[in-house]
C-alpha positions as protocol buffer text, in pm:
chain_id: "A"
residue {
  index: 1
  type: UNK
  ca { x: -1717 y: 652 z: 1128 }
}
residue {
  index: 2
  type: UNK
  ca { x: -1647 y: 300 z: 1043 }
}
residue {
  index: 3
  type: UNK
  ca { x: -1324 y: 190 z: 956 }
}
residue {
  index: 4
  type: UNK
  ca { x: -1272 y: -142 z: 664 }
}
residue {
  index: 5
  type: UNK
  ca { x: -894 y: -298 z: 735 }
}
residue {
  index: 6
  type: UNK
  ca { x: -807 y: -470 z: 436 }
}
residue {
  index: 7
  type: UNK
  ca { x: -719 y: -822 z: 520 }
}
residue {
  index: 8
  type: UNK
  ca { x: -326 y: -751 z: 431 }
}
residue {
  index: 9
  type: UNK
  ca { x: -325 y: -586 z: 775 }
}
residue {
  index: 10
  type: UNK
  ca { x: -405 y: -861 z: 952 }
}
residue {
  index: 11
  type: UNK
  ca { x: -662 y: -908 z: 1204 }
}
residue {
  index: 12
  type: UNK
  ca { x: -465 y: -773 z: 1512 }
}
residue {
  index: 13
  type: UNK
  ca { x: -386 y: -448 z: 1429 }
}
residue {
  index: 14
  type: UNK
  ca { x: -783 y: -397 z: 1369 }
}
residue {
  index: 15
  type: UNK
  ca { x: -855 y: -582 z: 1665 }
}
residue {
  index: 16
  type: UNK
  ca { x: -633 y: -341 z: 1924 }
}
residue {
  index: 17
  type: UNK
  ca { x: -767 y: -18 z: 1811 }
}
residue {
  index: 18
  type: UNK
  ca { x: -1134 y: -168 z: 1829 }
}
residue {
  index: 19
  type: UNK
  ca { x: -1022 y: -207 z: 2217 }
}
residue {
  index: 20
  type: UNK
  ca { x: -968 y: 125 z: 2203 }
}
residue {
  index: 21
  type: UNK
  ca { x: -1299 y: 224 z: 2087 }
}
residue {
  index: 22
  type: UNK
  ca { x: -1294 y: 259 z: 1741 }
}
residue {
  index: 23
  type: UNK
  ca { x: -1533 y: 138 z: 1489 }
}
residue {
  index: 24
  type: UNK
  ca { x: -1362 y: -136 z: 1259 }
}
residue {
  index: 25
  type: UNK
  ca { x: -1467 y: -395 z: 1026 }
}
residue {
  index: 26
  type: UNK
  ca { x: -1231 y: -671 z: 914 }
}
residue {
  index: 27
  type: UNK
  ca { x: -1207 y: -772 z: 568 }
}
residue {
  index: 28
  type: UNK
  ca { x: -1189 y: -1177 z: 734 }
}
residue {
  index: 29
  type: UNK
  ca { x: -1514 y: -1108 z: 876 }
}
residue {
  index: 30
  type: UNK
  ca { x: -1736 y: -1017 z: 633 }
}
residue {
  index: 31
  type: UNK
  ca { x: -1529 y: -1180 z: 279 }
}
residue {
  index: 32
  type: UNK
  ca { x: -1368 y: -1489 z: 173 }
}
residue {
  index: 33
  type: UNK
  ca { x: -969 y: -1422 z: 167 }
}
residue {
  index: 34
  type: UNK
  ca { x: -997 y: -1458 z: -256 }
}
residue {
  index: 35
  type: UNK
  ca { x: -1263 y: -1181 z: -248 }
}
residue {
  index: 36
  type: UNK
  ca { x: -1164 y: -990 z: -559 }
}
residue {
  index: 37
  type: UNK
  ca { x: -1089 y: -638 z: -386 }
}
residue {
  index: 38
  type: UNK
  ca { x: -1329 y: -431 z: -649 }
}
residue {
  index: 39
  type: UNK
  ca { x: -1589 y: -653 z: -466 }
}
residue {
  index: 40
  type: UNK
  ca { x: -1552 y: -517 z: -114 }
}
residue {
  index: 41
  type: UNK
  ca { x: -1465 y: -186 z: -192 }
}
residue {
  index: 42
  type: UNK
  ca { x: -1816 y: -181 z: -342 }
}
residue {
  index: 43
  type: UNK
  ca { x: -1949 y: -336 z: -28 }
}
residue {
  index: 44
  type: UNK
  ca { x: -1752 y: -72 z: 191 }
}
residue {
  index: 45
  type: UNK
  ca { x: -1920 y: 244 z: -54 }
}
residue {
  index: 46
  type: UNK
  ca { x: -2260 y: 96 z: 15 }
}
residue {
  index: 47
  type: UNK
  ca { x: -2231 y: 133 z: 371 }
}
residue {
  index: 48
  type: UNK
  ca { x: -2041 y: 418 z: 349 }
}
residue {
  index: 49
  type: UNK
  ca { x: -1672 y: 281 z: 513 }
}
residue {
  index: 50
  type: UNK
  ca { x: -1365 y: 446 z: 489 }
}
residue {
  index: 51
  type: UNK
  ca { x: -1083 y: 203 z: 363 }
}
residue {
  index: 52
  type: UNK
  ca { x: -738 y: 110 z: 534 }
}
residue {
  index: 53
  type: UNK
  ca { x: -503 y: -146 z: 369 }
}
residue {
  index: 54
  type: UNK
  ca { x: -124 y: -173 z: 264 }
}
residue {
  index: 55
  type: UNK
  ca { x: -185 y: -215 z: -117 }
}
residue {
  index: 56
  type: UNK
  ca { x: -29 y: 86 z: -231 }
}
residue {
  index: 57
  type: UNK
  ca { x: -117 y: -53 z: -611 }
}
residue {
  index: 58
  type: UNK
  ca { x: -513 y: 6 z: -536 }
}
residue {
  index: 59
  type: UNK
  ca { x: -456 y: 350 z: -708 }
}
residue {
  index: 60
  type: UNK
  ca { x: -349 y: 161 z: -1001 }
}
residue {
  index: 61
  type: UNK
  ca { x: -519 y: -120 z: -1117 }
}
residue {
  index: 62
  type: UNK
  ca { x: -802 y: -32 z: -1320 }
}
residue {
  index: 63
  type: UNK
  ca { x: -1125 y: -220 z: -1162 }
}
residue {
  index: 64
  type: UNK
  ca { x: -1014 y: -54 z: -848 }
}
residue {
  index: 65
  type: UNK
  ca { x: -908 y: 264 z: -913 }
}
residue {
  index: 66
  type: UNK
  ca { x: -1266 y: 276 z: -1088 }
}
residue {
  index: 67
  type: UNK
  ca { x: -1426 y: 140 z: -777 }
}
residue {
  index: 68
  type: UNK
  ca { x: -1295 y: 388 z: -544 }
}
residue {
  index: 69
  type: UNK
  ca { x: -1381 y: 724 z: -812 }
}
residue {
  index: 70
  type: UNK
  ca { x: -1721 y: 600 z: -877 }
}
residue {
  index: 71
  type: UNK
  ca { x: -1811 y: 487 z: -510 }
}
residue {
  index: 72
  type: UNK
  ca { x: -1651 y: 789 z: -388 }
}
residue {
  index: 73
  type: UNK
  ca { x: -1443 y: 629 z: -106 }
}
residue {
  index: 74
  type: UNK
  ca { x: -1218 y: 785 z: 98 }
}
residue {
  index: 75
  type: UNK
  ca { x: -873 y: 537 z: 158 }
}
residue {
  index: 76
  type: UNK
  ca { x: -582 y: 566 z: 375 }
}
residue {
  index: 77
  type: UNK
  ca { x: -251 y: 375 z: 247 }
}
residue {
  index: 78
  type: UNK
  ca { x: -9 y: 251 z: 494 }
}
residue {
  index: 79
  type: UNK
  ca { x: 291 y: 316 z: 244 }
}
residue {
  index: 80
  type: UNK
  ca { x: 604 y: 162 z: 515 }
}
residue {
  index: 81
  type: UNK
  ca { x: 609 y: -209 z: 360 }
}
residue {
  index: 82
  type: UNK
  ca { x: 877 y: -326 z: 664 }
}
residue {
  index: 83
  type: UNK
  ca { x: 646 y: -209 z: 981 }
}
residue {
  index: 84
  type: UNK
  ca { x: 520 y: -516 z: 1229 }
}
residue {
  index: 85
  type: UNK
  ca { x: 215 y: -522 z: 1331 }
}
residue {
  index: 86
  type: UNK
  ca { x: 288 y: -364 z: 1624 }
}
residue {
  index: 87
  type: UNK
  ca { x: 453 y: -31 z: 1427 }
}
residue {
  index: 88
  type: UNK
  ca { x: 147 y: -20 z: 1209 }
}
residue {
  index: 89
  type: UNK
  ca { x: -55 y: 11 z: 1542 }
}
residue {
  index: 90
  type: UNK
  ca { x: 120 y: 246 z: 1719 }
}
residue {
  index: 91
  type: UNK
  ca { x: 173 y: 449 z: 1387 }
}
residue {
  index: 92
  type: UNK
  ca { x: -253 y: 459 z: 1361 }
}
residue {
  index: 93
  type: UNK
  ca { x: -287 y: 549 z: 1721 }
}
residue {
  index: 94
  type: UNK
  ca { x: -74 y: 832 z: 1631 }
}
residue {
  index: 95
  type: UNK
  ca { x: -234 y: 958 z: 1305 }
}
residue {
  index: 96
  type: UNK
  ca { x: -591 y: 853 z: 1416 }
}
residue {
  index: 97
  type: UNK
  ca { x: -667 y: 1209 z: 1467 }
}
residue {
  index: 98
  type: UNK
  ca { x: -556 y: 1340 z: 1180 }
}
residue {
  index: 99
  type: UNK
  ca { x: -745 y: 1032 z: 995 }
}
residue {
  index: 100
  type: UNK
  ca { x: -1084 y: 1132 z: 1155 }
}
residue {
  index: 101
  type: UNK
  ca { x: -982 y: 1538 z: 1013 }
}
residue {
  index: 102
  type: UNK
  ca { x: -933 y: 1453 z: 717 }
}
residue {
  index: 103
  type: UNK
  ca { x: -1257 y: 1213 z: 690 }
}
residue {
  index: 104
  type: UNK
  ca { x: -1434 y: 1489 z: 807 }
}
residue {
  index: 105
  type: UNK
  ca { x: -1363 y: 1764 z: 619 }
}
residue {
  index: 106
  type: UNK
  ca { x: -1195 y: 1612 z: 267 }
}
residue {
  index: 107
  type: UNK
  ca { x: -1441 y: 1518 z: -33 }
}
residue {
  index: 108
  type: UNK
  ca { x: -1469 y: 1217 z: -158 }
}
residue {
  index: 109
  type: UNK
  ca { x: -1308 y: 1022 z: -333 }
}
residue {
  index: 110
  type: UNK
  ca { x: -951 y: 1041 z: -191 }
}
residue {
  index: 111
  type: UNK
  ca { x: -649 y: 828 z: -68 }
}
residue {
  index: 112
  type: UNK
  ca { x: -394 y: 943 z: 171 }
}
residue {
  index: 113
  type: UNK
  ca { x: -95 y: 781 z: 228 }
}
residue {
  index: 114
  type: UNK
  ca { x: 48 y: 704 z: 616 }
}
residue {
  index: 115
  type: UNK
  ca { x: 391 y: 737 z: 658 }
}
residue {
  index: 116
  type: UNK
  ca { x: 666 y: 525 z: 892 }
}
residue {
  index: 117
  type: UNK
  ca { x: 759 y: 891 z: 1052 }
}
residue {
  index: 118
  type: UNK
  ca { x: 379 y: 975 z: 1068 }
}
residue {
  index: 119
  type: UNK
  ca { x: 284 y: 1227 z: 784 }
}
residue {
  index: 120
  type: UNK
  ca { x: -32 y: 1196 z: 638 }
}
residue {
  index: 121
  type: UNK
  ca { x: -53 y: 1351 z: 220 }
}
residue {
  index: 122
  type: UNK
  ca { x: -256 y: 1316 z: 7 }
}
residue {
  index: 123
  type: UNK
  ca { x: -210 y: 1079 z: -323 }
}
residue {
  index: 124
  type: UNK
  ca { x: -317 y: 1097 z: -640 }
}
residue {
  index: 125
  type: UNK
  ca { x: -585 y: 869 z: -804 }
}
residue {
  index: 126
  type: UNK
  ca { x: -413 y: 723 z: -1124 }
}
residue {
  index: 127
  type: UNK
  ca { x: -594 y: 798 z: -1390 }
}
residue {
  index: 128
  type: UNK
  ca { x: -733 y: 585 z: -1634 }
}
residue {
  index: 129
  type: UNK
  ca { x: -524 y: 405 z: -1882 }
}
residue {
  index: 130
  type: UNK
  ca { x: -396 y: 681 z: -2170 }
}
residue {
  index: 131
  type: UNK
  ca { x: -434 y: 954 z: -1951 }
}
residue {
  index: 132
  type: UNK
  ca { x: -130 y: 1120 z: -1866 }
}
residue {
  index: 133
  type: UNK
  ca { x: 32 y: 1081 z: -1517 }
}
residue {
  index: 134
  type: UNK
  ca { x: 84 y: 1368 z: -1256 }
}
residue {
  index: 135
  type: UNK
  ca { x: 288 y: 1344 z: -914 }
}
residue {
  index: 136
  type: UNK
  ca { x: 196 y: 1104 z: -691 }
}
């Protein structure tokens, strides 16, 4: 499975875990930085990439939120807005597994969020706009 890192990770958190072995794309390599993100999450649906950024408001804006239901992408949320790069890397390397479980056995679309202490839940898609709200 290939892996998008939104380009508010950075490039060298993306970069270590492709040492490792795993199958990553950065968002610098393929987009301009101004890239409207409904743009590249329609990119990363057409070749079938699951999505990991830091922009816990994906969920919310509109042409996003949209993007994700009707591309059916699966997203993981790093939701710890303090961690260096080097705690977000350590913090994948120790969900990764659970990450690859959950791509392979939940439907799409979904979004997880990754916690500083390493849980892994689910979150819920907001829904469109005058729709009422459930627990996120």
């Amino acid at each position: 499975m290939t892996y998008f890192f939104d380009r508010n990770l950075g490039r060298r958190v993306p970069d270590a875990l492709k040492l490792l072995g795993a199958d990553v794309v950065k968002h610098d390599d393929l987009f301009d930085p101004t890239t409207p993100d409904d743009e590249w999450l329609a990119v990363a649906a057409q070749r079938g990439w699951i999505i990991i950024t830091r922009d816990k408001r994906l969920r919310f804006n509109e042409a996003e939120r949209q993007a994700i239901v009707q591309a059916r992408l699966g997203c993981f949320v790093l939701l710890s807005p303090k961690l260096t790069r080097w705690a977000m890397a350590r913090l994948l390397l120790q969900v990764w597994d659970k990450l690859e479980a959950i791509v392979a056995q939940e439907p799409r679309p979904f979004i997880y969020g990754v916690h500083a202490d390493g849980t892994v839940r689910p979150l819920q898609l907001a829904p469109s706009k005058g729709q009422p709200r459930g627990p996120t």
